[in-house]
ZADO-1210 file (C-alpha; in nm, 4 decimals, padded with zeros to 6 digits):
<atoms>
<atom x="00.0000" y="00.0000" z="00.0000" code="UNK" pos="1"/>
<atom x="00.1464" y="00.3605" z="-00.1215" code="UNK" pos="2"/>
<atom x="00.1678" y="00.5903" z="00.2103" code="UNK" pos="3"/>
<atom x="00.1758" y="00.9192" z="00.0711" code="UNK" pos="4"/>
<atom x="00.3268" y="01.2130" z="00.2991" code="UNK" pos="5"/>
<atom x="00.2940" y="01.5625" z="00.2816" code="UNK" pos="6"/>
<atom x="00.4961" y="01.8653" z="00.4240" code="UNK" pos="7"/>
<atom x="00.3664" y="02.0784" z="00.6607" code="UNK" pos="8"/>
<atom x="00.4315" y="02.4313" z="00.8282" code="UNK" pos="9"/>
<atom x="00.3918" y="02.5164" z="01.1680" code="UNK" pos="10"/>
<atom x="00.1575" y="02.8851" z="01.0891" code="UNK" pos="11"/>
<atom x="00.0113" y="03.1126" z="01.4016" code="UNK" pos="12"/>
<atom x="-00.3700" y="03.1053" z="01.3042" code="UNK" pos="13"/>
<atom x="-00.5644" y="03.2001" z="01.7004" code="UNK" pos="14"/>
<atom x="-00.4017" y="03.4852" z="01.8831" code="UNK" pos="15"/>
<atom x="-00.4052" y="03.5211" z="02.2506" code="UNK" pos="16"/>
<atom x="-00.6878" y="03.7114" z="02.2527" code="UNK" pos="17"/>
<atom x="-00.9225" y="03.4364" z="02.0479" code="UNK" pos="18"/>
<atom x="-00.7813" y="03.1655" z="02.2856" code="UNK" pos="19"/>
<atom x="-00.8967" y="03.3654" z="02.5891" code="UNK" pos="20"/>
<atom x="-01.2154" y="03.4475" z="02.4446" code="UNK" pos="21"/>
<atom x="-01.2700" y="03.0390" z="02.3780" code="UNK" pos="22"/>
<atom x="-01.1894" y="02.9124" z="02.7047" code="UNK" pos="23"/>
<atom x="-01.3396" y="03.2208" z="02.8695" code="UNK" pos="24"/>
<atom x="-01.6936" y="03.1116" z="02.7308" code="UNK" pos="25"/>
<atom x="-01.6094" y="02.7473" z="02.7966" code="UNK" pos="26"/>
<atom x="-01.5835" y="02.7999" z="03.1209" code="UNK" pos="27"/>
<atom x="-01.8807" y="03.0057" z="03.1632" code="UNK" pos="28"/>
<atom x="-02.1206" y="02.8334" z="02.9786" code="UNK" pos="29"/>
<atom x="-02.0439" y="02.5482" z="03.1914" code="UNK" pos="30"/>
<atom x="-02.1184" y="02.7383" z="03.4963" code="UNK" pos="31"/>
<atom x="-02.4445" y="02.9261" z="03.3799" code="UNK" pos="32"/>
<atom x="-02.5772" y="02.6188" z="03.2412" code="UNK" pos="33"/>
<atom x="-02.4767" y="02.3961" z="03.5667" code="UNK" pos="34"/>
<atom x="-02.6409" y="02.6701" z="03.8008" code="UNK" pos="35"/>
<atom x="-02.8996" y="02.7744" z="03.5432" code="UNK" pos="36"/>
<atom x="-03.0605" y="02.4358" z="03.5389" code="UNK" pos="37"/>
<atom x="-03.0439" y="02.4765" z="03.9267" code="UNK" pos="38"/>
<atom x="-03.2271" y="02.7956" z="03.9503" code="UNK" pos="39"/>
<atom x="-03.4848" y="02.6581" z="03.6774" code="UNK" pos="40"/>
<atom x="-03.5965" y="02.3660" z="03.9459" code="UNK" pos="41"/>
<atom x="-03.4214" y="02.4082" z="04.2380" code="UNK" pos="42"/>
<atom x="-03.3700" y="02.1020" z="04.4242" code="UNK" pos="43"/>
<atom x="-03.5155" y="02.0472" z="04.7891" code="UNK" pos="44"/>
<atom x="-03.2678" y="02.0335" z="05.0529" code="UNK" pos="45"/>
<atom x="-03.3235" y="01.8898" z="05.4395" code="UNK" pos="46"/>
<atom x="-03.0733" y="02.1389" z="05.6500" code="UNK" pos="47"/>
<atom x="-03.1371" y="02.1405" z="06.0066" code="UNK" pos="48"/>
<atom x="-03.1029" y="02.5321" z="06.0073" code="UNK" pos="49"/>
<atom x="-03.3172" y="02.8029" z="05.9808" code="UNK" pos="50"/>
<atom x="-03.3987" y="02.9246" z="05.6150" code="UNK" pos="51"/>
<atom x="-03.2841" y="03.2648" z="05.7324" code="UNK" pos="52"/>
<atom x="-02.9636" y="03.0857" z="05.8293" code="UNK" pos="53"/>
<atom x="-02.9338" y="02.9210" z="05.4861" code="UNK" pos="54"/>
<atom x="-02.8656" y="03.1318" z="05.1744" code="UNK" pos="55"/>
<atom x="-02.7501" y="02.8690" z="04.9096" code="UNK" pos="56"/>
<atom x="-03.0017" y="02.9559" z="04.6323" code="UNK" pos="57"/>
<atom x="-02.8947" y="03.3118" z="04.6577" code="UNK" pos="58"/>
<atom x="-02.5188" y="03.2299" z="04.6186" code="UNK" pos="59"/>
<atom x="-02.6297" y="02.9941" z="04.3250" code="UNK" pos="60"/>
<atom x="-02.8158" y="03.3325" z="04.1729" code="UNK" pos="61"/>
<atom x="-02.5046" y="03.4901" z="04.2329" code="UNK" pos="62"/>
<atom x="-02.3111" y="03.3082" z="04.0474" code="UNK" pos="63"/>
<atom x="-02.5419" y="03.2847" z="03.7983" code="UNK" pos="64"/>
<atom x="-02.5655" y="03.6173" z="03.7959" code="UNK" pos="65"/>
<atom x="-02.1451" y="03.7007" z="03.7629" code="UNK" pos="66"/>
<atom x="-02.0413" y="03.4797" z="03.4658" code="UNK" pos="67"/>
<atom x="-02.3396" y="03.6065" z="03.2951" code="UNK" pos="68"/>
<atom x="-02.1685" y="03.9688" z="03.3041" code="UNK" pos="69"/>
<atom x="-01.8308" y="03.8047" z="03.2781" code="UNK" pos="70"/>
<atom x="-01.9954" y="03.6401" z="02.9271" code="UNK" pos="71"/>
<atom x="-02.1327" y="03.9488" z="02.8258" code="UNK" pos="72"/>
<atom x="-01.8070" y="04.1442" z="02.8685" code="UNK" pos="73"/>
<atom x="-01.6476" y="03.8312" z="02.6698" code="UNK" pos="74"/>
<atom x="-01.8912" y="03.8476" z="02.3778" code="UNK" pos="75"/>
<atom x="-01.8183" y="04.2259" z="02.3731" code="UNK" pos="76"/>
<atom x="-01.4672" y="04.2227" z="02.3699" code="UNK" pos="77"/>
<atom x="-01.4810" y="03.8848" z="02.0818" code="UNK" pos="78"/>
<atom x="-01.6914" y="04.1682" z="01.8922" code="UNK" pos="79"/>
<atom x="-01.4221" y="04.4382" z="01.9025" code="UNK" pos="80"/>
<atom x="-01.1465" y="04.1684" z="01.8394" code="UNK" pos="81"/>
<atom x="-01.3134" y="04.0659" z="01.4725" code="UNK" pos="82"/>
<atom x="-01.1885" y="04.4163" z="01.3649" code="UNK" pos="83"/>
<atom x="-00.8663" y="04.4693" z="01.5352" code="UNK" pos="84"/>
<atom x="-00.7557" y="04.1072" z="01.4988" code="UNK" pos="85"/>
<atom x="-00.5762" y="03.8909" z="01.2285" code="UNK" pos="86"/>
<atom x="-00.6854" y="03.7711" z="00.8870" code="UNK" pos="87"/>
<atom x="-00.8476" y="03.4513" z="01.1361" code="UNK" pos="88"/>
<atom x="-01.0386" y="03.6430" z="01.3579" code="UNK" pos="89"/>
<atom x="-01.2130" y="03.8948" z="01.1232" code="UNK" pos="90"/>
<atom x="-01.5291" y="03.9319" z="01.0995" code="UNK" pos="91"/>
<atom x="-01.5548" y="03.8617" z="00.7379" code="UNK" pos="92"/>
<atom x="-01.5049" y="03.5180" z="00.8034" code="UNK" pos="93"/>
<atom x="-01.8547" y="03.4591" z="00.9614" code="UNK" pos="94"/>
<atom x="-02.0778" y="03.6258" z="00.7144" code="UNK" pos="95"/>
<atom x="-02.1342" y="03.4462" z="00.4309" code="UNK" pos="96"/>
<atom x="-02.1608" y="03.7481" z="00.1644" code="UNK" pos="97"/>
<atom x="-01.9646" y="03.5895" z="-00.1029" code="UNK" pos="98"/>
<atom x="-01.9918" y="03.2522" z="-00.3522" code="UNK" pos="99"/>
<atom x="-01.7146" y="03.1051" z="-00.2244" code="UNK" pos="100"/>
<atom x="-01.8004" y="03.1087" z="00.1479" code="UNK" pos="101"/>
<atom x="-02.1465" y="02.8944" z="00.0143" code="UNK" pos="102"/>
<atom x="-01.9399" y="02.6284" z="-00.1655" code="UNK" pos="103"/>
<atom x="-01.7206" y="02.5812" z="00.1119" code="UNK" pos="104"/>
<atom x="-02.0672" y="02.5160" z="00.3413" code="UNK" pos="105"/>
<atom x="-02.1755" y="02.3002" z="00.0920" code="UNK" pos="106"/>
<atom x="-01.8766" y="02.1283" z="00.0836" code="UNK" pos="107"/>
<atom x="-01.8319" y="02.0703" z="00.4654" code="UNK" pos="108"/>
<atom x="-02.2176" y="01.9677" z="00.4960" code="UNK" pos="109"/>
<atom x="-02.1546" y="01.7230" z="00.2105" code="UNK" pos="110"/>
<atom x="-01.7762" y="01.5748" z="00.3470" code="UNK" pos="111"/>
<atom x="-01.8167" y="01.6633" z="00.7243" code="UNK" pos="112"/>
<atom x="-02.2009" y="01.6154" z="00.8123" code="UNK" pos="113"/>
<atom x="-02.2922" y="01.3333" z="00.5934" code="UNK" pos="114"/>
<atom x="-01.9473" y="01.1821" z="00.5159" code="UNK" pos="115"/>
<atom x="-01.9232" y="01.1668" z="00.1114" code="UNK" pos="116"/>
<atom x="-01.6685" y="01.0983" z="-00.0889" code="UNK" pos="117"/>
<atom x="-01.4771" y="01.4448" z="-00.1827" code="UNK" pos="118"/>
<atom x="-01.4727" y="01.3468" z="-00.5388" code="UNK" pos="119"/>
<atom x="-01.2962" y="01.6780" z="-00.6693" code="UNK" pos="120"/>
<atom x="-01.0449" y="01.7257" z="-00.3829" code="UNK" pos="121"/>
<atom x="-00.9564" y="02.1136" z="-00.3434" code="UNK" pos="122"/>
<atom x="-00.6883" y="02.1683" z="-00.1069" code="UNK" pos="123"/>
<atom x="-00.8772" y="02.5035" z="-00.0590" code="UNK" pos="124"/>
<atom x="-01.1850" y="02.3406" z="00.0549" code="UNK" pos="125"/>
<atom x="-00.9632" y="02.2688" z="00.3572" code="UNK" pos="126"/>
<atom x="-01.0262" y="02.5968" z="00.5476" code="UNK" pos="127"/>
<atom x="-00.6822" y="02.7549" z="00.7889" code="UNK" pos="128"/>
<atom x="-00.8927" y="02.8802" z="01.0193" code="UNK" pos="129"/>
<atom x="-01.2505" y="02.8658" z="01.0571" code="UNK" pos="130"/>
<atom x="-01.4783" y="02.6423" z="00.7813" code="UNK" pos="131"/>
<atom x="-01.7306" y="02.9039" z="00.6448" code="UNK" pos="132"/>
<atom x="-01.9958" y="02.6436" z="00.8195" code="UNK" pos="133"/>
<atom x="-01.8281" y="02.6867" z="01.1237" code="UNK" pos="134"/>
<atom x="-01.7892" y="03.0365" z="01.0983" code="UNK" pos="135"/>
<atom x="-02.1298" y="03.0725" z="01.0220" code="UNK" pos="136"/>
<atom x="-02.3014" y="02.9221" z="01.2818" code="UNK" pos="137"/>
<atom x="-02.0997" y="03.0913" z="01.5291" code="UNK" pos="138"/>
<atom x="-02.2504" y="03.4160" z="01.4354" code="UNK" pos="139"/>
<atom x="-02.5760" y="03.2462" z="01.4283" code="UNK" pos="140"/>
<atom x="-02.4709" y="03.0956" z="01.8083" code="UNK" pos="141"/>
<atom x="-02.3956" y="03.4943" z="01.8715" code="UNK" pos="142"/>
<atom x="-02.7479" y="03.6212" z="01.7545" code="UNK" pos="143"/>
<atom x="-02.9129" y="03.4176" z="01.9579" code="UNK" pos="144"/>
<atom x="-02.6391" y="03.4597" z="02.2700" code="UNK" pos="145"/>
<atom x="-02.7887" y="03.8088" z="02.2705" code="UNK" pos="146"/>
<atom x="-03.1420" y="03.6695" z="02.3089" code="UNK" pos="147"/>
<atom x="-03.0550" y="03.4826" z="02.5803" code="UNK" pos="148"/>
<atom x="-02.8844" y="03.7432" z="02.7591" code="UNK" pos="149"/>
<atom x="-03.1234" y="03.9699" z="02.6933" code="UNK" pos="150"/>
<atom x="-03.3912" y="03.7862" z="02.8677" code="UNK" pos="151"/>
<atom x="-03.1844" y="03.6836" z="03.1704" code="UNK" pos="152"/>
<atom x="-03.1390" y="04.0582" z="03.2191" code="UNK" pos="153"/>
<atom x="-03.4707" y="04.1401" z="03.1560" code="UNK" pos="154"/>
<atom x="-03.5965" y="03.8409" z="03.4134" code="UNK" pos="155"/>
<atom x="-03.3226" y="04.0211" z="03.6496" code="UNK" pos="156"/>
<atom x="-03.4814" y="04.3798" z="03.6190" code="UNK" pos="157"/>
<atom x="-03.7479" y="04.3998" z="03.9433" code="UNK" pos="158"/>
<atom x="-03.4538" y="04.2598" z="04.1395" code="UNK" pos="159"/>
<atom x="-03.1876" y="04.4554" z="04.0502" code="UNK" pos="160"/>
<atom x="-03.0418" y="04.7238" z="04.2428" code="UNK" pos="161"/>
<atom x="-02.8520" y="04.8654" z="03.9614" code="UNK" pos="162"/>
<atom x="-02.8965" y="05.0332" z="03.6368" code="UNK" pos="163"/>
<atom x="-02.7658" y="04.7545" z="03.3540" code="UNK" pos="164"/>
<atom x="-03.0297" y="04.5347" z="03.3899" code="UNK" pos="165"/>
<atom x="-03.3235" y="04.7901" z="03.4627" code="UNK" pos="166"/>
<atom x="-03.2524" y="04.8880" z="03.1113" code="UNK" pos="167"/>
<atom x="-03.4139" y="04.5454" z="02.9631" code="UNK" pos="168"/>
<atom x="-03.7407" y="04.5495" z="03.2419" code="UNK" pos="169"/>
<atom x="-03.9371" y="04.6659" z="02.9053" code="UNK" pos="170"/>
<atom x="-03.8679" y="04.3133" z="02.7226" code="UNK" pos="171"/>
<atom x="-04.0856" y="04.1009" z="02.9656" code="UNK" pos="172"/>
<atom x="-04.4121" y="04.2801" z="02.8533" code="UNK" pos="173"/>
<atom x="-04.3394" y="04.2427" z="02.4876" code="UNK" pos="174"/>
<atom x="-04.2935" y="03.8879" z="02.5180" code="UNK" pos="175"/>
<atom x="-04.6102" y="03.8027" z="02.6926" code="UNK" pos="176"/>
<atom x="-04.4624" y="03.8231" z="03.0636" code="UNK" pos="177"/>
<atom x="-04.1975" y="03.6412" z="03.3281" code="UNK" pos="178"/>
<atom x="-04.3393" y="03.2708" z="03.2257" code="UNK" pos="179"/>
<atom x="-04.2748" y="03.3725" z="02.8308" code="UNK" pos="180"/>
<atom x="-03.9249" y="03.5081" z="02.8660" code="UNK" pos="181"/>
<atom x="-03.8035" y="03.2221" z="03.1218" code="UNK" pos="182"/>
<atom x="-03.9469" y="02.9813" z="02.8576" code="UNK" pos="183"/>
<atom x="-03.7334" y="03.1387" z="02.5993" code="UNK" pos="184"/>
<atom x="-03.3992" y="03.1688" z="02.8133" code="UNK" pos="185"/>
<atom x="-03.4622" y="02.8109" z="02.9255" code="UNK" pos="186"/>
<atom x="-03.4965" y="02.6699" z="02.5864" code="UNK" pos="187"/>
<atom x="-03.2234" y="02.8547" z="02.4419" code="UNK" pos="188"/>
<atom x="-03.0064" y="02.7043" z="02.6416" code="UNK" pos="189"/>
<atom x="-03.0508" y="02.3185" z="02.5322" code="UNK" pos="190"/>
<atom x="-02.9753" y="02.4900" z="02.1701" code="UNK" pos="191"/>
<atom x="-02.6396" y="02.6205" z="02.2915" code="UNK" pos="192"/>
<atom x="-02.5756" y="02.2650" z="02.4212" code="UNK" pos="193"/>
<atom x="-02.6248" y="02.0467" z="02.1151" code="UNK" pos="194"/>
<atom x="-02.4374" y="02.3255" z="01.9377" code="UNK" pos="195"/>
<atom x="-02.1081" y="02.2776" z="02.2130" code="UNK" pos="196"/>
<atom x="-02.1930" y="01.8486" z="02.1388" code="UNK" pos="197"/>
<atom x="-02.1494" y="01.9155" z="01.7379" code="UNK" pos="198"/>
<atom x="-01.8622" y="02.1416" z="01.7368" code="UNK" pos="199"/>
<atom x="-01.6580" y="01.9309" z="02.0345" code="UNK" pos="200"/>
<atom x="-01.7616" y="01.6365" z="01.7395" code="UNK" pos="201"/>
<atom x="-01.6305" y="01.7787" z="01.4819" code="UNK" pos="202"/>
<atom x="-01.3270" y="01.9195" z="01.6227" code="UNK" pos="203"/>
<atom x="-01.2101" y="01.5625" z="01.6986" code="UNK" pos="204"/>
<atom x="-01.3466" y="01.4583" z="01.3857" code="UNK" pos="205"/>
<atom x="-01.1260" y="01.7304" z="01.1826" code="UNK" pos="206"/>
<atom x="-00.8045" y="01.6250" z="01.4141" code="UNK" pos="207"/>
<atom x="-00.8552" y="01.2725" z="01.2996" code="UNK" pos="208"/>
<atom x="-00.8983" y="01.2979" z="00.9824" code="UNK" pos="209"/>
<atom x="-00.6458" y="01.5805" z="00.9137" code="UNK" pos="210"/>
<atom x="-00.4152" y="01.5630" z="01.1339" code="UNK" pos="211"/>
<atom x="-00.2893" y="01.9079" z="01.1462" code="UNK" pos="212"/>
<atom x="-00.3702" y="02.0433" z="01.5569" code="UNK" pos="213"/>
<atom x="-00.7188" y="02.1006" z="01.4970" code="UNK" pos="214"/>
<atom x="-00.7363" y="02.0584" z="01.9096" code="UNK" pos="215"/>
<atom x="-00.4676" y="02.1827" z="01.9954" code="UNK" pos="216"/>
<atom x="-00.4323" y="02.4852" z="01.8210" code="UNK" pos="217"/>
<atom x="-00.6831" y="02.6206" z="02.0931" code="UNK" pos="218"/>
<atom x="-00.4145" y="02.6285" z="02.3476" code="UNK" pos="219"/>
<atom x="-00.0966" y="02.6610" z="02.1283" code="UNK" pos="220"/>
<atom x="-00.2669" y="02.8970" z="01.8888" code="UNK" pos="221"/>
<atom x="-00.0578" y="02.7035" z="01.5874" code="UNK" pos="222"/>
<atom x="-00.1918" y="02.4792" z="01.3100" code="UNK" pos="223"/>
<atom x="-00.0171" y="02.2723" z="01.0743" code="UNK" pos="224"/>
<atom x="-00.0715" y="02.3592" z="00.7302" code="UNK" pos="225"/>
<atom x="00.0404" y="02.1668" z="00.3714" code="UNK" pos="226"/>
<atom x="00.3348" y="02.3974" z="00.2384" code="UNK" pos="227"/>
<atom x="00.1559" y="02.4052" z="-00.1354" code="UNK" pos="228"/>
<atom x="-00.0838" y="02.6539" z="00.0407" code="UNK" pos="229"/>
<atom x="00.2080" y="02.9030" z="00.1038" code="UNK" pos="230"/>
<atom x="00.3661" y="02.8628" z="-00.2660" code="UNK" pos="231"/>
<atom x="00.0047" y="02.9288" z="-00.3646" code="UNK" pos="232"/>
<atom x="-00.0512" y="03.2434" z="-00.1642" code="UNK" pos="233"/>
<atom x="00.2961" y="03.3347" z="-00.3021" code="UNK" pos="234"/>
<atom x="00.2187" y="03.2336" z="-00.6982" code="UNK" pos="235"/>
<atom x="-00.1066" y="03.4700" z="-00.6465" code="UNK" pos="236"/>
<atom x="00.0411" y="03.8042" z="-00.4592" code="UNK" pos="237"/>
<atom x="00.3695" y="03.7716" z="-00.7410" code="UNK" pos="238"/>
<atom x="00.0576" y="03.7085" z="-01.0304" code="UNK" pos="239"/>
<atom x="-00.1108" y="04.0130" z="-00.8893" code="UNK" pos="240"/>
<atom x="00.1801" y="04.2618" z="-00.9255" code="UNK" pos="241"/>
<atom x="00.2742" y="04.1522" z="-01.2652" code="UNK" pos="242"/>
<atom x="-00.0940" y="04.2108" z="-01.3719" code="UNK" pos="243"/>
<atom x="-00.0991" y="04.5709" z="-01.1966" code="UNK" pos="244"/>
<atom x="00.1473" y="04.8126" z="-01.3589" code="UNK" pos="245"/>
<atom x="00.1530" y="05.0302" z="-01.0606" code="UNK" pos="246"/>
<atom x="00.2489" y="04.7703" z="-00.8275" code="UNK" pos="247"/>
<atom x="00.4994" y="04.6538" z="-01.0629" code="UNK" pos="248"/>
<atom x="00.6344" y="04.9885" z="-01.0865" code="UNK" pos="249"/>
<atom x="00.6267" y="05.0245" z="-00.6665" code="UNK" pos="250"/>
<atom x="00.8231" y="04.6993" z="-00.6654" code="UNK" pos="251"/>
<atom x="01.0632" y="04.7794" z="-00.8985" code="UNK" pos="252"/>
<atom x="01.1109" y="05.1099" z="-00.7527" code="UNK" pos="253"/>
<atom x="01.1554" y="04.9146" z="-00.4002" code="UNK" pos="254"/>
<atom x="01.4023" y="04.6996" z="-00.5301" code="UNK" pos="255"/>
<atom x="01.6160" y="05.0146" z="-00.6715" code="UNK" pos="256"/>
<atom x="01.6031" y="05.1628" z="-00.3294" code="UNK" pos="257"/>
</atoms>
């Protein structure tokens, strides 16, 4: 049997900032949805103290409550990031505005989700960064990120004693009431779990199969990537000046200097 080996460079795709963004929201999705479920049916506990003597809930609330602002602050920051940050983390990549970013999601429904054949193998279709499927449903994850903490602020509102989340008391009326928007936050959240079950699948998946630090690029912020890609980005930027007199001109001009 042939075994057929490729070279590979080592290239920095997710900066710090992406990397602490990632684990920042791993961490405190596992907390909101641990304590959320709590608060959602809290369980009955036998202590042999006085209820005025026994103020779990609340610290579960307030927890709750403080990676739900630490979340919020994450999401913000992830938002300014996608225009300050590298050719990866821009938010170009997660709009799909352009033909090519809908054949690359039809290619990774086709190959990843149902597992054909890649008949016509493109060594483009294998995206550096983020898969325009990926990408995509990330902002879609995003959209509705803001829905849920929308109503979790707007549930918070009578309660609060401070001005953020008095500023969302008007959503609960629009939505039918408390019973409406707790329905919604609640059932948002099994949608952000089967979302963290698909991408933690293909993840793996995409390490298997390819090989090149799909996981652990997350914590090392480096993927391996075939070395044709970089003669190719090279072939195009050194097609691109000889078809533009000016920046053949620039060039020359910079090689006289």
């Amino acid at each position: 049997m042939k075994t057929i080996t490729y070279n590979y460079k080592r290239l920095y795709v997710w900066e710090l900032a992406v990397r602490f963004f990632h684990w920042t929201t791993v961490t405190s999705l596992i907390v909101l949805v641990f304590t959320g479920f709590i608060i959602a049916d809290p369980p009955s506990l036998n202590l042999n103290v006085e209820a005025t003597d026994s103020y779990w809930f609340g610290y579960i609330r307030m927890i709750h409550f403080t990676f739900a602002y630490i979340l919020i602050a994450n999401v913000i920051f992830r938002l300014y990031w996608a225009f300050v940050g590298n050719q990866f983390a821009n938010w170009r990549n997660f709009v799909p505005y352009t033909k090519k970013h809908w054949q690359n999601i039809a290619h990774v429904i086709r190959v990843d989700i149902f597992l054909m054949k890649d008949k016509n193998h493109n060594l483009s279709d294998i995206s550096i960064g983020h898969n325009s499927l990926a990408a995509f449903s990330y902002f879609i994850m995003t959209l509705l990120f803001f829905l849920q903490a929308i109503t979790g602020l707007a549930l918070m509102a009578d309660n609060s004693t401070w001005w953020f989340p008095k500023m969302f008391h008007w959503i609960v009326p629009i939505l039918g009431g408390d019973i409406p928007t707790r329905y919604i936050h609640h059932i948002s959240t099994w949608f952000f779990l089967v979302f963290v079950v698909v991408h933690v699948y293909l993840v793996l998946y995409h390490d298997y199969e390819e090989a090149r630090g799909e996981a652990s690029s997350m914590i090392s912020g480096f993927k391996f990537v075939r070395s044709e890609r970089f003669k190719n980005a090279i072939t195009k930027v050194v097609s691109k000046i000889k078809e533009s007199p000016t920046q053949q001109s620039k060039a020359e001009k910079t090689d006289e200097e």
